[in-house]
Backbone bond lengths (Angstrom), bond angles and torsions (degrees), N, CA, C in turn:
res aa  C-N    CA-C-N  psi(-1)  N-CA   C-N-CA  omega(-1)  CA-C   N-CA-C  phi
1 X - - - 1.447 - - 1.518 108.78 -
2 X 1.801 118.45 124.37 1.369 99.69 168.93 1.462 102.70 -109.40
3 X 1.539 110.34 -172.60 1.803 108.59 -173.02 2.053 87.19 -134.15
4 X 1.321 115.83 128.75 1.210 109.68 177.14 1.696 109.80 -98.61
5 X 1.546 104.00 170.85 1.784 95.25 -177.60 1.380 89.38 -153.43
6 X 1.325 133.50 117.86 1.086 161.23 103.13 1.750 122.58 18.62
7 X 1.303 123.25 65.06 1.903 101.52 -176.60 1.642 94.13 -139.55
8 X 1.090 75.07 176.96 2.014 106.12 -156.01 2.007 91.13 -109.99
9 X 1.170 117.47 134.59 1.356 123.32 138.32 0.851 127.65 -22.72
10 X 1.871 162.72 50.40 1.204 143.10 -152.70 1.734 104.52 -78.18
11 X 1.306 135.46 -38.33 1.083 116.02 -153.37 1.779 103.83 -174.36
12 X 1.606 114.90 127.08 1.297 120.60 -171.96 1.317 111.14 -104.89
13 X 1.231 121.84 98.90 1.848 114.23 -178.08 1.628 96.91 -103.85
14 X 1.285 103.79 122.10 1.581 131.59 164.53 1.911 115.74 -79.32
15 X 1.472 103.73 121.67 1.341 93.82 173.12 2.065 118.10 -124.74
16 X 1.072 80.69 155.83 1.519 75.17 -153.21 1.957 123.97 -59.85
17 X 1.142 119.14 149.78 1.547 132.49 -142.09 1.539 88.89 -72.68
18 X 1.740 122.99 143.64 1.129 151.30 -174.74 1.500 102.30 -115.15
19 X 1.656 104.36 141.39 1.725 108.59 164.06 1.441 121.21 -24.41
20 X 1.441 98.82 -59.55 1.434 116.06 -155.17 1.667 110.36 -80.56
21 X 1.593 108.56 -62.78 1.285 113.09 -176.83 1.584 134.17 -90.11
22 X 1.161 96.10 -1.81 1.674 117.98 -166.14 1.943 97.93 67.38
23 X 1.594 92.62 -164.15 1.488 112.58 -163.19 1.168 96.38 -60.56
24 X 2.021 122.97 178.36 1.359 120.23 168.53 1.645 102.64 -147.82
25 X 1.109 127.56 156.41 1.489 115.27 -161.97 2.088 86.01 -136.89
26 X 1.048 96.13 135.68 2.010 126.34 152.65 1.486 118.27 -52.46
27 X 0.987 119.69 96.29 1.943 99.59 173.98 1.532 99.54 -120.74
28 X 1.539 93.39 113.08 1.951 89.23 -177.86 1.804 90.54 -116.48
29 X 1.423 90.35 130.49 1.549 134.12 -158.94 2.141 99.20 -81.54
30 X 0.820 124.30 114.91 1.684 96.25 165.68 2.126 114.09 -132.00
31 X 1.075 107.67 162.14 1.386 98.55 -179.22 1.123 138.12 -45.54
32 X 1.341 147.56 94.64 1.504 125.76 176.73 1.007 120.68 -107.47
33 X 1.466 101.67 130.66 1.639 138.32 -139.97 1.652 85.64 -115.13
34 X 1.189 157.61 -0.30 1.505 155.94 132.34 1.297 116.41 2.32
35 X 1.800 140.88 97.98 1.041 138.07 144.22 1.910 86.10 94.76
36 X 1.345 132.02 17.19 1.224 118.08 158.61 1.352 87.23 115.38
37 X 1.217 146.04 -12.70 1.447 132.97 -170.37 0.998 108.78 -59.66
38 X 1.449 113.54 138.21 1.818 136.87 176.69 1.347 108.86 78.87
39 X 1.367 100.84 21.37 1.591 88.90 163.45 1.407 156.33 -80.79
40 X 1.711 76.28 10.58 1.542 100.48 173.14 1.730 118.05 -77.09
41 X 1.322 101.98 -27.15 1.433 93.48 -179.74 1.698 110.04 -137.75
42 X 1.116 114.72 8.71 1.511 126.46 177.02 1.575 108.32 -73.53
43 X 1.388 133.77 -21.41 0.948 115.38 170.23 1.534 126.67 -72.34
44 X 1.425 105.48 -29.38 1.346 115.29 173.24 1.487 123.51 -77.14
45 X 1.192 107.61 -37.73 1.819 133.21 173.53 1.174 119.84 -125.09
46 X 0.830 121.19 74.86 1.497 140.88 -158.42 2.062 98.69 -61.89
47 X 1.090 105.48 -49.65 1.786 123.35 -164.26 1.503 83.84 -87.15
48 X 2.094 86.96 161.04 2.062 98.24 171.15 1.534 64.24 -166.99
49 X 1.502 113.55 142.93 1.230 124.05 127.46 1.469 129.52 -110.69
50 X 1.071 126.74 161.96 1.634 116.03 -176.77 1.527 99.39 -156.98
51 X 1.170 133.05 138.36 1.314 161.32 -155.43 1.397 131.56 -146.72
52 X 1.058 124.14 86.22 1.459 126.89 -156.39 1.734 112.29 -110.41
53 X 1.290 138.22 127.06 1.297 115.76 158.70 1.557 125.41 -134.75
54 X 1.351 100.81 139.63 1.486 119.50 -165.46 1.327 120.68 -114.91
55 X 1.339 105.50 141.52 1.667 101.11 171.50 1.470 129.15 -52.55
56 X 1.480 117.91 -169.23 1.712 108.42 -178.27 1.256 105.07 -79.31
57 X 1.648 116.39 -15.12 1.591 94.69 -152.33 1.791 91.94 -110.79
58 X 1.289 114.63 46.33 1.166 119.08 164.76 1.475 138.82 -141.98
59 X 1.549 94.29 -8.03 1.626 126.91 -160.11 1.745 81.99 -70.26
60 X 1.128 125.91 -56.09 1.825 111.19 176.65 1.679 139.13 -22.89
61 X 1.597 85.44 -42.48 1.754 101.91 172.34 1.371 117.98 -56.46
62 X 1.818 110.36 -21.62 1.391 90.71 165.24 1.107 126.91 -134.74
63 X 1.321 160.21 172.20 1.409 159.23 -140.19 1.298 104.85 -138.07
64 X 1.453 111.59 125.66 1.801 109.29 168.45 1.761 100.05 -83.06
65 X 1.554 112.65 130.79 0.938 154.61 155.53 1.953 112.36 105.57
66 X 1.562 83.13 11.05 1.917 76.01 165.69 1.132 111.87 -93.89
67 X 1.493 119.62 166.28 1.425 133.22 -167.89 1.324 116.87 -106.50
68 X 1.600 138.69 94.89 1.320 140.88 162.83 1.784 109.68 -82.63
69 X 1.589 85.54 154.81 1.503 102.71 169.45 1.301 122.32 -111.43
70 X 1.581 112.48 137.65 1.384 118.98 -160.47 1.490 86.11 -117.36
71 X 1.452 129.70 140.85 1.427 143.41 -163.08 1.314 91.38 -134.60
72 X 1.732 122.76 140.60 1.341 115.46 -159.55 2.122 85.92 -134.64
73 X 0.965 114.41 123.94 1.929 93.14 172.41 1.885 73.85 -158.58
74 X 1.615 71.57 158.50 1.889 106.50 -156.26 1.860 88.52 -74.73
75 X 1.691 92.23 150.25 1.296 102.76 173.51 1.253 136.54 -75.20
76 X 1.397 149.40 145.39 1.338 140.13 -168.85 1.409 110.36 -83.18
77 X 1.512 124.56 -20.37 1.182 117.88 177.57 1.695 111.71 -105.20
């Protein structure tokens, strides 16, 4: 069984580029509840935060205010 969740891009914070690793960017993730989304488990858990961080040369792949889906199913090990 997996459980899917529904969130939006809220916000890209860039931090500034290091010798070693180059720049690194913030992507904080939040629910979107749009046209009924997450209503599979929003009644019970209403909140999700999600927090991701990426280097410079990747922060492109995602867009603040588009909507990806995160698919959650239990591990085999």
């Amino acid at each position: 069984m997996s459980v899917t969740a529904k969130v939006k891009l809220g916000s890209k914070i860039q931090y500034p580029t290091t010798d070693h690793w180059g720049g690194f960017w913030t992507l904080n993730f939040m629910p979107d509840y749009d046209d009924g989304r997450n209503a599979e488990w929003a009644n019970a858990s209403p909140s999700l935060s999600l927090t991701m961080v990426v280097r410079d040369d990747v922060h492109h792949l995602f867009e603040q205010g588009q909507a990806y889906t995160l698919t959650f199913t239990p591990s085999e090990d």
